[in-house]
N, C-alpha and C positions, 0 to 999 in steps of 0.2 A: 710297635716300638719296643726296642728288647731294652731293660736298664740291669744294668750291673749287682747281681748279690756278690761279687765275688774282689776283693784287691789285688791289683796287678802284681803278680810273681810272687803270689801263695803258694799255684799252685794246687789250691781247694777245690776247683771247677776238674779237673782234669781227674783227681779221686774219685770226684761223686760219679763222672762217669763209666769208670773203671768199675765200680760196686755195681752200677745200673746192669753192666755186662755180664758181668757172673750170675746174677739174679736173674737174667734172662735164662744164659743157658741153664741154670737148674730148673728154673719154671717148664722150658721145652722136652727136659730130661724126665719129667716127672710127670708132664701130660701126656707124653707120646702113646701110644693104644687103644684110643677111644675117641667119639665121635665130638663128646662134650668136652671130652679133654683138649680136641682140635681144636675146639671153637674157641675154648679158653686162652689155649696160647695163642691162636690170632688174635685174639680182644688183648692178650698179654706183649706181641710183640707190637701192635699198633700204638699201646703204651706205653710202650719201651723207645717206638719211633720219636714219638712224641716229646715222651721225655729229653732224649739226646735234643731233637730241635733246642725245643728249651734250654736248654745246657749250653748249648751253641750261641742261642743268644742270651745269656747269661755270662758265661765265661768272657770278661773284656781281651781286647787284639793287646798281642804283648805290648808292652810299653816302646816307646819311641825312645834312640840311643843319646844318652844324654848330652846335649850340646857340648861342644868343646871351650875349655874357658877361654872368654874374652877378654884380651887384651889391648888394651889403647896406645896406637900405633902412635906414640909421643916420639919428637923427634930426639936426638940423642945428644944428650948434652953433655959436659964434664963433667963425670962422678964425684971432683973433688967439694964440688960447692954442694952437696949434699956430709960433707964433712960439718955439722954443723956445731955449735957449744950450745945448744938447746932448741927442740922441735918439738911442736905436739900440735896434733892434726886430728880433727873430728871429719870423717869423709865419708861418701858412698861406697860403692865397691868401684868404679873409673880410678879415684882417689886411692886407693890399696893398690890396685894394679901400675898406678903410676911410680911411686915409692919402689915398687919393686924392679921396675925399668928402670929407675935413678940408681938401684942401689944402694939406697941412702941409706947412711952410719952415721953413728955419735951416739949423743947420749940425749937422749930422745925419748919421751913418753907418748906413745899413740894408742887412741880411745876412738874409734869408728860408730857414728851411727850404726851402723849397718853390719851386718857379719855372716854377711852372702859372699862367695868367693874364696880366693885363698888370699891370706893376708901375710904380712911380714912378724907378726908375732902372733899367738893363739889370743885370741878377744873374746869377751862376752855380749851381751845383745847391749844397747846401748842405755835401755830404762834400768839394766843391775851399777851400771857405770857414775850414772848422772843421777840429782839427789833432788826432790820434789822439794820446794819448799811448806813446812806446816804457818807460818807465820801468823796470828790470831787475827780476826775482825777483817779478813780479806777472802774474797770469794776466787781461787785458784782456777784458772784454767789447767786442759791435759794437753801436752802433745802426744803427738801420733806418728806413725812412720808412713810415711807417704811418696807418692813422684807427683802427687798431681792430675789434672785434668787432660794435661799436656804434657808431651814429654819427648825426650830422644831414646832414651831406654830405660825399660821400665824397673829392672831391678839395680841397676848404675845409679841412677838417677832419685834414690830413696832419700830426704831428710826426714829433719822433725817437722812437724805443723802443728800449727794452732789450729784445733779443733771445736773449740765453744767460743761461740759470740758474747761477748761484752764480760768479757773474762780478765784477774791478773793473772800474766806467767810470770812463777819463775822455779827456773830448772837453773841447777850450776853443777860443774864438776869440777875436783882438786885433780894439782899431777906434782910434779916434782917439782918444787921450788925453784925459781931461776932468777938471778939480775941479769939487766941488761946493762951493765958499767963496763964503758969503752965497747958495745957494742951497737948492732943496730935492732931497733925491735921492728918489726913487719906484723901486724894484726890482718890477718884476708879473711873473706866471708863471703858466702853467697846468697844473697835473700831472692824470695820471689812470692811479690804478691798477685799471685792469681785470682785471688778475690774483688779485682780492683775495689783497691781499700779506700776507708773513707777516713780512719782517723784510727791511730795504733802505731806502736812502736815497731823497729825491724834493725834493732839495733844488738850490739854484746857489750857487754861488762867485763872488763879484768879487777881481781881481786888478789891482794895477800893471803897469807894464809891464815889472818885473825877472821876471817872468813867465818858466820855459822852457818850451815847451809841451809839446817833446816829451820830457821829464824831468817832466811833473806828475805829482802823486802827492801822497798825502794828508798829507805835514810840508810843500806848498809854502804858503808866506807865500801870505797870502790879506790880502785889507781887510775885507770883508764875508759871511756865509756865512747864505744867508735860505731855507727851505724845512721843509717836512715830513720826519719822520724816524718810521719804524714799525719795532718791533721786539715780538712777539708783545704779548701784552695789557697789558703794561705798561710801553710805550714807544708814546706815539700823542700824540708831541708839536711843537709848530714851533720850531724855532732859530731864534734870531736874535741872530750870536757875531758881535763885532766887535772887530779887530784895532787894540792901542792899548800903544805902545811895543813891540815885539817878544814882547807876549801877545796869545792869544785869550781873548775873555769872554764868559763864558755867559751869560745873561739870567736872571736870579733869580727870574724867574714862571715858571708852568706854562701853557704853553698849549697847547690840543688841538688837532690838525690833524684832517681827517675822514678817515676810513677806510673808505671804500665804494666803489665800483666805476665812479663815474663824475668827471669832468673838473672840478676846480674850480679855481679865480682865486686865487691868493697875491700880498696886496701889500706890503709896507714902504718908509712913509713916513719919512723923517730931515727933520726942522727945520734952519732955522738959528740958531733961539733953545733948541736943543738939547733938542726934543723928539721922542718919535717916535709911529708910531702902529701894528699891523698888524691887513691886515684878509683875513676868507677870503671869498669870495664878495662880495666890495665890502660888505660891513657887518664891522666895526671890531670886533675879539674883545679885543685890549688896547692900551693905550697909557701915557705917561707921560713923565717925565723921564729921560735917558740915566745921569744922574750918579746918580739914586736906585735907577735899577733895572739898573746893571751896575759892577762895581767899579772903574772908572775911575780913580778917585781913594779916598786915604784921607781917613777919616770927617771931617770939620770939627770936632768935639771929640770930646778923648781922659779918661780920669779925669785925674783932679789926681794923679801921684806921691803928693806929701806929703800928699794927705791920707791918714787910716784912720777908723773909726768907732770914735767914743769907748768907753772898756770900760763906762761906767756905762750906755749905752745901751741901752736894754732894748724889744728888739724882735717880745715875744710876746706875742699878742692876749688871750691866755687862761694861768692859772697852775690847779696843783691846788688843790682847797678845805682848807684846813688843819683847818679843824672835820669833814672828814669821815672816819670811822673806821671800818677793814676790818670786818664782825662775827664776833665770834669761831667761829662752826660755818661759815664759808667754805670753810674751805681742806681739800677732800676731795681723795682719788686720784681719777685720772683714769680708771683700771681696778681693778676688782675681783674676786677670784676665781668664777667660777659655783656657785651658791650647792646648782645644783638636780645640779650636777656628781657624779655616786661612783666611787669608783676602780674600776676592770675586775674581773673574779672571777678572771682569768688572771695578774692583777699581780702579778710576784712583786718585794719589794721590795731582796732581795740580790742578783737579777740586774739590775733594772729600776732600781734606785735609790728614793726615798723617791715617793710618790706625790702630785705636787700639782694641784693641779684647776686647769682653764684661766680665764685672765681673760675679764672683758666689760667693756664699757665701764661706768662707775656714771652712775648716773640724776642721783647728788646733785651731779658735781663740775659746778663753776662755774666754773671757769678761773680765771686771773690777775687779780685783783681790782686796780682802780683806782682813783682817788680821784676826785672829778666836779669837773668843772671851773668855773672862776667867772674872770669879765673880771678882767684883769691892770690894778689903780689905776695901774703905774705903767709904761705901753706907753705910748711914742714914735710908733711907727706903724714902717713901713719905713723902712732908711738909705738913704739915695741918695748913690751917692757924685758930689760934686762935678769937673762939667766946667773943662776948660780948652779953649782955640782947642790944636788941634793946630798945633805945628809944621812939621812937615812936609807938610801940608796947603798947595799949592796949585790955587786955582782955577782953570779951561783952560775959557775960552768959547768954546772951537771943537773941544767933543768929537765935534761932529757931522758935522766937515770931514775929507773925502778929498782927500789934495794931488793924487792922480794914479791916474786910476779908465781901467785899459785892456782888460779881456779879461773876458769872463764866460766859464767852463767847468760840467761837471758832474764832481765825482772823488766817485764812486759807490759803495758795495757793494751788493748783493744777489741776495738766497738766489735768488727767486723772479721773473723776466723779467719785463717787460709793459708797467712804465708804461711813457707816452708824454708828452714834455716837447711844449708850442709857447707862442705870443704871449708871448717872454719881449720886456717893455720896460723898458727906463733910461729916464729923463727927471728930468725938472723941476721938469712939472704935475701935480697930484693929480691935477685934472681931466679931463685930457687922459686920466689912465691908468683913473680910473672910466667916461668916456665908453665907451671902447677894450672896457674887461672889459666894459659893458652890452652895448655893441652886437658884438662877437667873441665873450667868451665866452660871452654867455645862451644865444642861438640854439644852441649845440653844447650846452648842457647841455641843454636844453628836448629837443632833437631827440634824445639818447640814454636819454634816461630812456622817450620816446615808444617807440621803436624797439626797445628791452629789454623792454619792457611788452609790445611784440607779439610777440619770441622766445621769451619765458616764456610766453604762453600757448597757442602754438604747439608749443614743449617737452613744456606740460601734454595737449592733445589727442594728440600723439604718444605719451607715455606712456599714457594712456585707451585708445587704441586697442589699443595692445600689449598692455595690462594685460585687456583684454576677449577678442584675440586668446589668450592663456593659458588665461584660463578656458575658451572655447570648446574649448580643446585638450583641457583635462582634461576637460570634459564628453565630448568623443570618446573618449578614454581609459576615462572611468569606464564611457561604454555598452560598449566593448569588453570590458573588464573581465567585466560585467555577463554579455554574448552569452556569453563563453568559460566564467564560472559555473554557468548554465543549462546548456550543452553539457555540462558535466561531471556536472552532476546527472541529467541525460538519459540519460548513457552508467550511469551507477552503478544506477537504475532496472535497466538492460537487465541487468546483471550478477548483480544479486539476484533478477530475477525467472528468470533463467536456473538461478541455485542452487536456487532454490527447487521447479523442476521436477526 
């Protein structure tokens, strides 16, 4: 086996043979007239054969023509809704190529995982971009740049990952300031826990810009907090907490996030008529009004104080029958002595005390007698108590507005390493960010589910074969077994028939 001293398109193997050559012909030039001097340059050029061998298999095969870039054959949409008033995209290289099939303009800040490809602006690697937190008394996890175990394409398909078990993350980056007032915000993400997790966050953070980075840590003010959250079987849900007056608010539905092993799309939409929507996989799991489904504000009416519910008010559907009457052989015990009971022939009653036979349950008792019920003539139905307009109730038509949206981070726990975060987008457009998820993230889910299907059955013939190689074994085994029984039977013959003489 020849290995390589040489890197491809030096050009250094092709010198050394060159030199090897000249060195010949002077050695030939210099021994020629004599018999020792033949001998030598045959011993010299058989050296020299040799040598070039060598060379040969040293010098690697030129390099292979470097592939052509690939681009993601997205279908083609209206350029204008990449017109947007604020964008900023963290994506593989699928996600760069897509942007540049959109065309997309505005005024837009993009920061890429990854910075394989050609992109729409010059980028740096993505750990010079994004800012580790130092935060004291916490033990940091690293990400890593990763596709995973599985995948559709291996340098496309690059996020971050959590690398260390039972680790906190948190990573965040700034970009240009932005409100969303009188527009829409759209948060998208793509997690995937290939680890099948047991209990860890897979969620993003949006921040202002009083942001520290390197002091984040899980009490830092946040505006917005949108992702998956797994914590064994009964935690497999999405947040989505939104920061309103110096509280965080939880979302009063339950929604389920997936829990399987391959890469899905997280989106939340915000209104400007202060609605919202989320969706996983670009189909829409809940939605509704902000003010209805998170405590925002207090209720719009409160009871009335002064009022109470009158005493004569009589609020029972049903009363006892006054004509109905216990009957008098009702009321048995509920245990009675066993009948079929007799005292021991060893009982002695001035040691033992007086002898009483044990209880059983009686056949006759009937329990607690009741009277049977009949409709109450004189039920009202239920009280309601009487609303008023809360006072302190005001209305805020811009629950949906962020004055100053600058940094998305991840401030992390988890037990168990793996996921892998990418195509995180901010924007505007709905549209824009469902195009983006069909055309980026299908192809990565299509291509890993494909690619798992062929390791799992790959995994299963591995195992088959093993599992066959076993039994073959024991079958070896059991013949030996077998041989070394017979020998022994064979010798025990000779023994007896020896006695036996």
């Amino acid at each position: 086996m020849c290995l390589s001293a040489f890197s491809a398109g030096t050009g250094e193997g092709e010198k050394w043979r060159k030199k090897e050559r000249k060195d010949e012909k002077r050695s030939i030039a210099k021994d020629r007239g004599s018999d020792t001097q033949t001998e030598r340059r045959k011993s010299l050029l058989m050296a020299v054969a040799a040598a070039r061998h060598l060379a040969t298999c040293l010098s690697p095969p030129p390099p292979p023509p470097p592939p052509p870039h690939r681009r993601h054959d997205a279908t083609q949409i209206d350029s204008s809704i990449c017109n947007l008033d604020f964008f900023f995209c963290v994506s593989s290289g699928r996600g760069r190529d897509w942007m540049e099939e959109k065309n997309c303009k505005g005024n837009r800040s993009l920061m890429f995982a990854d910075d394989n490809g050609s992109t729409i602006i010059r980028l740096h690697s993505w750990e010079k971009n994004w800012v580790y937190s130092e935060h004291p008394g916490k033990e940091f996890g690293k990400f890593v740049s990763s596709y995973g175990k599985f995948w559709n394409d291996q340098e496309n398909d690059k996020g971050i990952q959590t690398s260390q078990d039972a680790r906190f993350y948190a990573l965040s980056k700034k970009f240009t300031p932005f409100s969303n007032k009188d527009k829409t915000l759209v948060i998208q993400f793509t997690v995937k826990h290939e680890q099948n997790i047991d209990c860890g966050g897979g969620y993003v953070k949006v921040f202002d810009c009083s942001l520290d980075q390197k002091d984040m840590h899980g009490e830092s003010p946040y505006q917005i907090m949108f992702g998956p959250d797994i914590c064994g079987p009964g935690t497999k849900k999405v947040h989505v907490i939104f920061s309103y007056k110096e509280k965080n608010l939880l979302i009063n539905k339950d929604i389920r996030c997936k829990d399987d092993i391959y890469t899905h799309l997280y989106t939340l939409i915000v209104k400007p008529d202060n609605t919202y929507q989320v969706l996983i996989d670009n189909e829409e799991v809940e939605s509704g009004e902000l003010e209805a489904d998170w405590s925002f504000l207090p209720p719009k009416k409160v009871k009335d104080p002064s009022q109470t519910k009158p005493a004569d008010w009589d609020d029972k559907p049903s009363i006892d029958d006054p004509n109905d009457k216990k009957p008098e052989d009702w009321d048995k015990p509920e245990h009675v002595p066993d009948p079929e009971a007799t005292k021991p022939e060893d009982w002695d009653d001035e040691m033992d005390g007086e002898w009483e036979a044990p209880m059983i349950d009686n056949p006759d008792y009937k329990g607690e007698w009741k009277p049977k019920q009949i409709d109450n003539p004189n039920y009202k139905g239920p009280w309601i108590h009487p609303e008023i307009d809360n006072p302190e109730y005001t209305p805020d038509p811009e629950l949906y507005k962020r004055d100053e949206i600058c940094a998305i981070g991840f401030d992390l726990w988890q037990v168990k390493s793996g996921t892998i975060f990418d195509n995180v987008l901010i924007t505007d457009d709905p549209e824009v960010a469902r195009k983006f998820g069909e055309d980026v993230w299908k192809p990565t889910l299509e291509g890993e589910k494909k690619m798992k299907e062929s390791q799992d059955e790959e995994e299963r013939k591995r195992r088959d074969l093993e599992a066959k190689e076993n039994e073959d074994n024991k079958e070896d085994e059991d013949d030996e077994d077998a041989d070394e029984e017979e020998h022994t039977h064979s010798d025990n013959d000779v023994s007896i028939m020896i006695l036996c003489t």
